[in-house]
Backbone as ProteinMPNN parsed JSONL, in Angstrom:
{"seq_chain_A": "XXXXXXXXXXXXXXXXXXXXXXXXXXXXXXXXXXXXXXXXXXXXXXXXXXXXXXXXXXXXXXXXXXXXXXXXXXXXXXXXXXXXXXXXXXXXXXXXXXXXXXXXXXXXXXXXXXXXXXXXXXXXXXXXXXXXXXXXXXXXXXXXX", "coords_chain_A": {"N_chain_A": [[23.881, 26.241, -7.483], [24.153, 23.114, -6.437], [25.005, 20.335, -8.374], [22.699, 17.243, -8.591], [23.169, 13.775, -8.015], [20.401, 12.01, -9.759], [18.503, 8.886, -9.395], [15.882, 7.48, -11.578], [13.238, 5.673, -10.916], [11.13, 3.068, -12.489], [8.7, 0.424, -13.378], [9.796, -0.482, -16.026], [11.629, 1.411, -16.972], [11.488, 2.803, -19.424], [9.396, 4.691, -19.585], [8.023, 6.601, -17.68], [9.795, 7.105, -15.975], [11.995, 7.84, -17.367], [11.263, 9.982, -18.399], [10.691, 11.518, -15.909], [12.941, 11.634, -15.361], [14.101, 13.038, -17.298], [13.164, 15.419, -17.015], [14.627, 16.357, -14.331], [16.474, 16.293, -15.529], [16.705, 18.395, -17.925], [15.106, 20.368, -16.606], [16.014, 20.929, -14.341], [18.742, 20.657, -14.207], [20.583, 18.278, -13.494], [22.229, 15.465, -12.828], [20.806, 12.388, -14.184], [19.426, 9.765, -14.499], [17.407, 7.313, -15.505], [15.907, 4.059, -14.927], [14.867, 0.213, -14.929], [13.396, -1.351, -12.529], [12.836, -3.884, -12.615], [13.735, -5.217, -15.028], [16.507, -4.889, -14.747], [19.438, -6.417, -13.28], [20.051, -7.605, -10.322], [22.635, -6.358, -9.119], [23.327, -4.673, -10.869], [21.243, -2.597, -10.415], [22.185, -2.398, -7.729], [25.043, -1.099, -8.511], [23.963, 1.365, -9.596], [22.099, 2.436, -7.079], [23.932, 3.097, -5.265], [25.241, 4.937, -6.8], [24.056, 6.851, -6.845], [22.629, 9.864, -4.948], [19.797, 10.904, -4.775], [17.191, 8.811, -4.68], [14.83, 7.984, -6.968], [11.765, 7.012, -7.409], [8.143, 5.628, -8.701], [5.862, 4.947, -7.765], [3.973, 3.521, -4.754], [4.426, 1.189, -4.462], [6.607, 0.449, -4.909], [8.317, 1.381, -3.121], [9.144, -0.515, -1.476], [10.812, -1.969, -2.614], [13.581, -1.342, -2.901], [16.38, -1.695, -1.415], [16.918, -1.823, 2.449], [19.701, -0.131, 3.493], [19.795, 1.943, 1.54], [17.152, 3.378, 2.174], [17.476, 5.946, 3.078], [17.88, 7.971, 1.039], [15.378, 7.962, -0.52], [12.863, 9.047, -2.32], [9.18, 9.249, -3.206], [7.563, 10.213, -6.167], [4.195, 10.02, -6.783], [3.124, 8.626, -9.195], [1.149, 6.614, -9.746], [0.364, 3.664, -11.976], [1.814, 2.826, -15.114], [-0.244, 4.367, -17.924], [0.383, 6.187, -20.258], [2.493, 4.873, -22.125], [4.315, 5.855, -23.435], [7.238, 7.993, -23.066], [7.457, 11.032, -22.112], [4.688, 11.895, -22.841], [2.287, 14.073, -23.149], [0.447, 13.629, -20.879], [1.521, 12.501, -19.295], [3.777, 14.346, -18.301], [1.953, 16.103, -17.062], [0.829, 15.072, -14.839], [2.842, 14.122, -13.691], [4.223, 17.03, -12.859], [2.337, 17.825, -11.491], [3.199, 17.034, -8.85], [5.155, 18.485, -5.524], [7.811, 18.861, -6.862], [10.189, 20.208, -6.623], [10.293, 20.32, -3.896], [10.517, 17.668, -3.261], [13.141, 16.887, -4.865], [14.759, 18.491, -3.437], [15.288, 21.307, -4.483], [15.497, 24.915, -4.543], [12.572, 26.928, -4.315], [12.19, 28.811, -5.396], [13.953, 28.681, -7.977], [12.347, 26.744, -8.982], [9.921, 27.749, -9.248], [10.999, 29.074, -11.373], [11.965, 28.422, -13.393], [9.746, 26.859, -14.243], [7.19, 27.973, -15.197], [8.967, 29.287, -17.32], [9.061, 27.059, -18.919], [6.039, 25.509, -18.837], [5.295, 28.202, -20.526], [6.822, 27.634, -22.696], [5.381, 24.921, -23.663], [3.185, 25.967, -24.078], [2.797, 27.392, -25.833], [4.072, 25.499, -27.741], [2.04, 24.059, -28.18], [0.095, 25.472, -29.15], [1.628, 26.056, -31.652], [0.97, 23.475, -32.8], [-1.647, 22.245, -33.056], [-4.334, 20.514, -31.576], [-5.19, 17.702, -34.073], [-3.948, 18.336, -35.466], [-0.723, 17.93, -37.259], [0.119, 16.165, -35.056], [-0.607, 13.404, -33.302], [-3.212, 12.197, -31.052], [-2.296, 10.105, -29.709], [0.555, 10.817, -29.36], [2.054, 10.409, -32.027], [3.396, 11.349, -35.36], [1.203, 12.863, -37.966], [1.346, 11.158, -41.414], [1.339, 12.778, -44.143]], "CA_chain_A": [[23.215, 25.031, -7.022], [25.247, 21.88, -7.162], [23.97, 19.284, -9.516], [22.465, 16.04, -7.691], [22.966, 12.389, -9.027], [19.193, 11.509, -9.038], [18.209, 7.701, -10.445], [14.223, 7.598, -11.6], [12.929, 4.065, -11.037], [9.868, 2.375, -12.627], [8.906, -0.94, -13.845], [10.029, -0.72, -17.103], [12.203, 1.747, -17.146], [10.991, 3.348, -20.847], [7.906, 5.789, -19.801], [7.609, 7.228, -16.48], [11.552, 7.062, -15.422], [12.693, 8.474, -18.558], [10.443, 11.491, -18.556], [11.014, 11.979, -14.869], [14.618, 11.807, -15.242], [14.289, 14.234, -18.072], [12.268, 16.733, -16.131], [15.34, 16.43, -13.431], [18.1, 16.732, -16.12], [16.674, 19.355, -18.498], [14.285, 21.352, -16.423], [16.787, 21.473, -13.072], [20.034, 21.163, -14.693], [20.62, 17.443, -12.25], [22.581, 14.581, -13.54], [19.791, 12.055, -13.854], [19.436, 8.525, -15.11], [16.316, 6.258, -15.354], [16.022, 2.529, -14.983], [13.75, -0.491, -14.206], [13.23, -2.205, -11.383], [11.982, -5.108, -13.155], [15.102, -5.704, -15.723], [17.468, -5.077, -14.395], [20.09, -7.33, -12.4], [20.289, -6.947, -8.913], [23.873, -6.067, -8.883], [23.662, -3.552, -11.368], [20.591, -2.305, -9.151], [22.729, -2.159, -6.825], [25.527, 0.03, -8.323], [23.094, 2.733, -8.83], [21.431, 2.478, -5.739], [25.304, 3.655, -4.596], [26.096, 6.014, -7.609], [22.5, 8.159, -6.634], [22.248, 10.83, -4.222], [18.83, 10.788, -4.254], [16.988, 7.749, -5.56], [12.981, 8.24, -7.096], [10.673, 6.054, -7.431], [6.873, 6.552, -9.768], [4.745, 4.466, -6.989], [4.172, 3.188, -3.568], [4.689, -0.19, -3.619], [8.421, 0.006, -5.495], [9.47, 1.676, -2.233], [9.776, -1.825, -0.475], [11.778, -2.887, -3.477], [14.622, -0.632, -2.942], [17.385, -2.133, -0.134], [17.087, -0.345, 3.387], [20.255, 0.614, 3.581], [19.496, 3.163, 0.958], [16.364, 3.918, 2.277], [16.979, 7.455, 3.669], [17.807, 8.579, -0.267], [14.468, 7.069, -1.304], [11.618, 9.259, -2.784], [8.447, 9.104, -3.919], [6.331, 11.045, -6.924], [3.265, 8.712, -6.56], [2.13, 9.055, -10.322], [0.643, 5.322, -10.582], [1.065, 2.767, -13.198], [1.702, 3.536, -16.68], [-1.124, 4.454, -18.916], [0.597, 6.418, -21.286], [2.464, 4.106, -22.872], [5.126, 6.709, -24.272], [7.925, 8.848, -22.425], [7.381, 12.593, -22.453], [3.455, 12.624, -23.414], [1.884, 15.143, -22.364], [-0.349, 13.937, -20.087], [2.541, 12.138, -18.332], [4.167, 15.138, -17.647], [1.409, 16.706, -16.033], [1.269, 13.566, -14.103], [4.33, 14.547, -12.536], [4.072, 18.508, -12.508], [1.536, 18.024, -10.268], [4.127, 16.906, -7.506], [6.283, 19.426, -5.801], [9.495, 18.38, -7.181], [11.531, 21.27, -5.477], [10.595, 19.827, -2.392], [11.325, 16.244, -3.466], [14.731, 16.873, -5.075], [15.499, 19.68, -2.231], [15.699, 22.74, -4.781], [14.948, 25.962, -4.066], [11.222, 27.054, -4.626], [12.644, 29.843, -6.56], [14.327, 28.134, -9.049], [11.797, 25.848, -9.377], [8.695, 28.453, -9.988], [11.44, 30.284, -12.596], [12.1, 27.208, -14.069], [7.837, 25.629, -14.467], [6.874, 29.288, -16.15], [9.795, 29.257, -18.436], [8.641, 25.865, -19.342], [5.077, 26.004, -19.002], [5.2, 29.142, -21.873], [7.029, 26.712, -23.468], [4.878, 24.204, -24.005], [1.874, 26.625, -24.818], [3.606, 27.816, -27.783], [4.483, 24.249, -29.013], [0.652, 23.748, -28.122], [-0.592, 26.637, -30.647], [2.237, 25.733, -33.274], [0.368, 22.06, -33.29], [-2.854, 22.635, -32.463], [-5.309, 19.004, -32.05], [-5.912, 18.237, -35.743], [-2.643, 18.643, -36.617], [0.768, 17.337, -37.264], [0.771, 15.366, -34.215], [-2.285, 12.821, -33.542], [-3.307, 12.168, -29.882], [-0.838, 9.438, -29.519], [1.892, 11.599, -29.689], [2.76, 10.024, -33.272], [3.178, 12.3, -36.33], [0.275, 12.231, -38.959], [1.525, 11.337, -42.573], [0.407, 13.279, -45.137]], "C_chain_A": [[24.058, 23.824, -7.449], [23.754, 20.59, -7.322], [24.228, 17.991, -8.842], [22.409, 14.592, -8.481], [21.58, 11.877, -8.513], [18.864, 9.872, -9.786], [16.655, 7.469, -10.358], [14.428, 5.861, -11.597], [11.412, 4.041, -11.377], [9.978, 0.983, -12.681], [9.984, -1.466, -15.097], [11.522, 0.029, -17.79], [12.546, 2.025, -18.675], [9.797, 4.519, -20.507], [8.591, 6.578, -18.651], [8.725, 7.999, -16.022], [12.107, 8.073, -16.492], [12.136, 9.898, -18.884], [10.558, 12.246, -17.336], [12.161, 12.583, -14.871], [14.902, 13.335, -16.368], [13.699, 15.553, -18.015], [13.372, 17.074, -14.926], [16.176, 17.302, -14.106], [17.576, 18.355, -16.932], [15.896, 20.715, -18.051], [15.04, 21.923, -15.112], [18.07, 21.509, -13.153], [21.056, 19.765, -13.57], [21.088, 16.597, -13.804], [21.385, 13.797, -13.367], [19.456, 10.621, -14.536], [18.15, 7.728, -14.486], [16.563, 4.959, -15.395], [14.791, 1.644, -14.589], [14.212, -1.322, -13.258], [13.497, -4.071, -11.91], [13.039, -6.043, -14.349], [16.425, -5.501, -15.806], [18.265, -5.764, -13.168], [20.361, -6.855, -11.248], [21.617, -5.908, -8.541], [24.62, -4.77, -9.612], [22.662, -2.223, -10.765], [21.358, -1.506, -8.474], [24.066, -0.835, -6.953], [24.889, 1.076, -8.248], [22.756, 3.293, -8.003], [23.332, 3.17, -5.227], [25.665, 4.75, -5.152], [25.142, 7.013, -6.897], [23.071, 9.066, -5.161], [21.251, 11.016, -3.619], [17.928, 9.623, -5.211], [14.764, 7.8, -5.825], [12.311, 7.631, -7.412], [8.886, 6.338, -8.01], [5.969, 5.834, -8.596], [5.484, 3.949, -6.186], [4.673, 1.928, -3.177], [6.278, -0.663, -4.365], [8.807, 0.489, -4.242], [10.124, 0.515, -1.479], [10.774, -2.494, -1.452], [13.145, -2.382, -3.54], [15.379, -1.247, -1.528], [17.08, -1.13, 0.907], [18.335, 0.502, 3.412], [20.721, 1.558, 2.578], [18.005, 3.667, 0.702], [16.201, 5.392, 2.527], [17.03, 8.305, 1.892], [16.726, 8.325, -1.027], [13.294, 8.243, -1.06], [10.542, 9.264, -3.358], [7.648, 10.421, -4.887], [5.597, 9.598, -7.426], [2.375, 9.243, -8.626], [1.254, 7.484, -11.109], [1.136, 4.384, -11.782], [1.079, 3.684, -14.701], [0.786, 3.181, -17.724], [-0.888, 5.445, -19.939], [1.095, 6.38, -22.64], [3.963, 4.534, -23.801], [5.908, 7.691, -23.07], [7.427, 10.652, -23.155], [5.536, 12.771, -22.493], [2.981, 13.351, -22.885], [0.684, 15.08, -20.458], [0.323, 13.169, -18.579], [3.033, 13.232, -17.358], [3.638, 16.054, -16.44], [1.342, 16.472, -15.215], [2.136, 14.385, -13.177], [4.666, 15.782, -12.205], [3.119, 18.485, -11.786], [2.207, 18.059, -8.712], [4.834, 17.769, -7.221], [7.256, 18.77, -5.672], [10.086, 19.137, -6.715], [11.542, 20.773, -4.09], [11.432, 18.414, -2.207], [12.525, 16.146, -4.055], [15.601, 18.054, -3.965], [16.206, 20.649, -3.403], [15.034, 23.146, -4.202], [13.942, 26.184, -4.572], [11.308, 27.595, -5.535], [12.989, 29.318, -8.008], [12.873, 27.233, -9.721], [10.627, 26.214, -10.146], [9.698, 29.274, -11.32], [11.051, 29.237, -13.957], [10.314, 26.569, -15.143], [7.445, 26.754, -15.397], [7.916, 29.503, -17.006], [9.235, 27.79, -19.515], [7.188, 25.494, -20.254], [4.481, 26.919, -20.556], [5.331, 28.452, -22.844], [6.097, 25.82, -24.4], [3.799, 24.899, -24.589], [2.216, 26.971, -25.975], [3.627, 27.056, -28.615], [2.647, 24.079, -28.862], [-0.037, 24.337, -29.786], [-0.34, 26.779, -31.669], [1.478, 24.475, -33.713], [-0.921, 21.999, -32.655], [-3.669, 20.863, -32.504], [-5.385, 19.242, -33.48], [-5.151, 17.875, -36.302], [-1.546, 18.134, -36.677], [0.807, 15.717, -36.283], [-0.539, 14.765, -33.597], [-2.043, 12.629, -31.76], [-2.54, 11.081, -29.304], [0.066, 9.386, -29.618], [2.791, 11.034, -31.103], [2.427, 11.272, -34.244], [2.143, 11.956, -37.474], [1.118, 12.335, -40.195], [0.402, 12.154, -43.32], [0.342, 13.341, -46.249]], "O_chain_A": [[24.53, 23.623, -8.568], [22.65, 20.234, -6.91], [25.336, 17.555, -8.53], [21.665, 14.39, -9.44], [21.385, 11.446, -7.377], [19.101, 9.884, -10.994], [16.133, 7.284, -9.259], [15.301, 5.114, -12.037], [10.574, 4.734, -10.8], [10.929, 0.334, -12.247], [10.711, -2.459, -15.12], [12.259, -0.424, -18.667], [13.595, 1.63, -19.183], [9.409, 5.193, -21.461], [9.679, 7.131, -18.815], [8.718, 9.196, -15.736], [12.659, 9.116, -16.143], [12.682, 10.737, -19.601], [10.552, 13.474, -17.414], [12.427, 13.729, -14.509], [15.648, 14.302, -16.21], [13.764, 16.498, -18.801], [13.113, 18.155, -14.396], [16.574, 18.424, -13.795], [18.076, 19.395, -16.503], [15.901, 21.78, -18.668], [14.851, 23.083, -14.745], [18.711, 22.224, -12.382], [22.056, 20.136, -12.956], [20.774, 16.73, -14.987], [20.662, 14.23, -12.47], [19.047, 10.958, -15.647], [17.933, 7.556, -13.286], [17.597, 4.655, -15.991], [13.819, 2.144, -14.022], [15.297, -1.902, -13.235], [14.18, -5.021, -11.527], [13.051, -7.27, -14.453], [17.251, -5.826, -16.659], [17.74, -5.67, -12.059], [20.882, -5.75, -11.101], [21.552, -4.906, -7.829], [25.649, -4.139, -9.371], [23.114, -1.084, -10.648], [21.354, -0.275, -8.487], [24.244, 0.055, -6.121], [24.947, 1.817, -7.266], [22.919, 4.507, -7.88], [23.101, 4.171, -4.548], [26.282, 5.605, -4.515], [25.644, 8.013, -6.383], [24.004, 8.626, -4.488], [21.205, 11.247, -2.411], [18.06, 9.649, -6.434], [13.83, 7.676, -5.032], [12.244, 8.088, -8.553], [8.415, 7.407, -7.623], [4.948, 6.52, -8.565], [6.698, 3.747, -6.21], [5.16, 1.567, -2.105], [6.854, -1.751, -4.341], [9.916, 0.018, -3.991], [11.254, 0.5, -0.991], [11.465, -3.454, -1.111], [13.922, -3.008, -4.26], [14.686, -1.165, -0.514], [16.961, 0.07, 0.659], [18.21, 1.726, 3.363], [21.869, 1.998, 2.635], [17.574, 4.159, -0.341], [15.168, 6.024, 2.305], [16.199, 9.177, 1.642], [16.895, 8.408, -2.244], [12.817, 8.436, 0.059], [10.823, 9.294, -4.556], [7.221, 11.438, -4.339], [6.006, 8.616, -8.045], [1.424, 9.949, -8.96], [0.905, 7.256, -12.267], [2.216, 4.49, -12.365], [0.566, 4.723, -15.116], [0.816, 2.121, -18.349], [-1.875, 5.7, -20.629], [0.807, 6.99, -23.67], [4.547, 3.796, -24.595], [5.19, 8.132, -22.172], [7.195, 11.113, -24.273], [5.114, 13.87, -22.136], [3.318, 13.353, -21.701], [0.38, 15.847, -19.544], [-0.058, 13.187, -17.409], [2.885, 13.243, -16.136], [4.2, 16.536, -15.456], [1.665, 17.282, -14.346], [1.952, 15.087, -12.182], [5.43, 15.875, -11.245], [3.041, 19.575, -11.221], [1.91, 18.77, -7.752], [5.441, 18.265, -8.17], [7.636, 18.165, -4.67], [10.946, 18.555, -6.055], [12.492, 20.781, -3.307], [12.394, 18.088, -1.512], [13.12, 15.121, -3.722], [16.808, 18.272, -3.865], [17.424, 20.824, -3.39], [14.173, 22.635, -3.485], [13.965, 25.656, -5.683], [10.743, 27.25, -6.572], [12.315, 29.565, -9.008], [12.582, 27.229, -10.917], [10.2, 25.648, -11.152], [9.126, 29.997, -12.137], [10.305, 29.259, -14.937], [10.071, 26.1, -16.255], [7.367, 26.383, -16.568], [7.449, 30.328, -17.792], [9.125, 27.802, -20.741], [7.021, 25.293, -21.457], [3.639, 26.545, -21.373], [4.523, 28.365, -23.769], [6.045, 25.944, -25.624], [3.407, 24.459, -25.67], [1.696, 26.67, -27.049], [3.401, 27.244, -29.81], [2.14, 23.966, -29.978], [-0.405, 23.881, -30.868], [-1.023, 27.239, -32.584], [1.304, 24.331, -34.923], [-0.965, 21.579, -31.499], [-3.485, 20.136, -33.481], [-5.55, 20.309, -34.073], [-5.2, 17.243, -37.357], [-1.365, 17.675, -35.549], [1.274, 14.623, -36.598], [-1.491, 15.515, -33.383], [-0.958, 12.856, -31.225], [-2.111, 11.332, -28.178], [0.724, 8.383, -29.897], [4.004, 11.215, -31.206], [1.485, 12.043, -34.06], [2.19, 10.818, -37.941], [1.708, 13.408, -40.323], [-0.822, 12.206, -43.205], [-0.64, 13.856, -46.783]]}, "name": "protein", "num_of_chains": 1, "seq": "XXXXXXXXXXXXXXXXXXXXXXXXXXXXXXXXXXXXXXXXXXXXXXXXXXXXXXXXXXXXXXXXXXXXXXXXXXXXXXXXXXXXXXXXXXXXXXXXXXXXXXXXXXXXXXXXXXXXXXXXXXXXXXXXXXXXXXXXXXXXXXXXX"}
């Protein structure tokens, strides 16, 4: 599978983007870089918008903010504004495992179901090593003890 330059876009370019992008890079093996919309300079915008391949976007109304003539590289995973406040949390991710991403980055299905159940396990494991309660408080911070 050749590896796709994808660029995640949010507002902020700290939550949404950065967890997307790292669901591209580490779970599909995709170069993958996040950014914001919102601070960054048009012009640097703009190289991206050229370096990408395929360019992603977390909601509907950033798609009008992207130039047309890199509209045909322009997708959406519609996962709303950010209420989690934190890259990676868990309930982000689900957020975005809800979407099919194999369709929206154009992998193969295959890869993609090997990939979510390798993962998936994953996470149940880290689940049962840190159970609520424990180590890690519901705002993904660590409890002192």
């Amino acid at each position: 599978m050749k590896r796709k330059k994808i660029l995640c876009l949010c507002a902020g370019g700290q939550v949404r983007s950065v967890t997307l992008g790292g669901i591209c890079k580490y779970w599909f093996g995709h170069e993958a870089i996040a950014a914001s919309l919102e601070k960054l300079e048009p012009d640097t915008l703009d190289m991206l918008y050229r370096w990408a391949e395929v360019i992603v976007v977390v909601e509907q109304q950033y798609l009008q903010l992207v130039p047309d003539e890199h509209a045909a590289k322009v997708r959406l995973v519609d996962i709303g504004p950010d209420r989690w406040g934190m890259s990676n949390h868990e309930g982000l991710v689900a957020e975005i495992m809800k979407h099919d991403l194999a369709e929206i980055l154009g992998i193969p299905d295959t890869v993609w179901e090997e990939k979510k159940a390798i993962k998936v396990e994953a996470w149940e494991r880290w689940k049962r090593k840190y159970p609520p309660g424990g180590p890690i408080v519901a705002d993904g911070s660590i409890q002192k003890s």
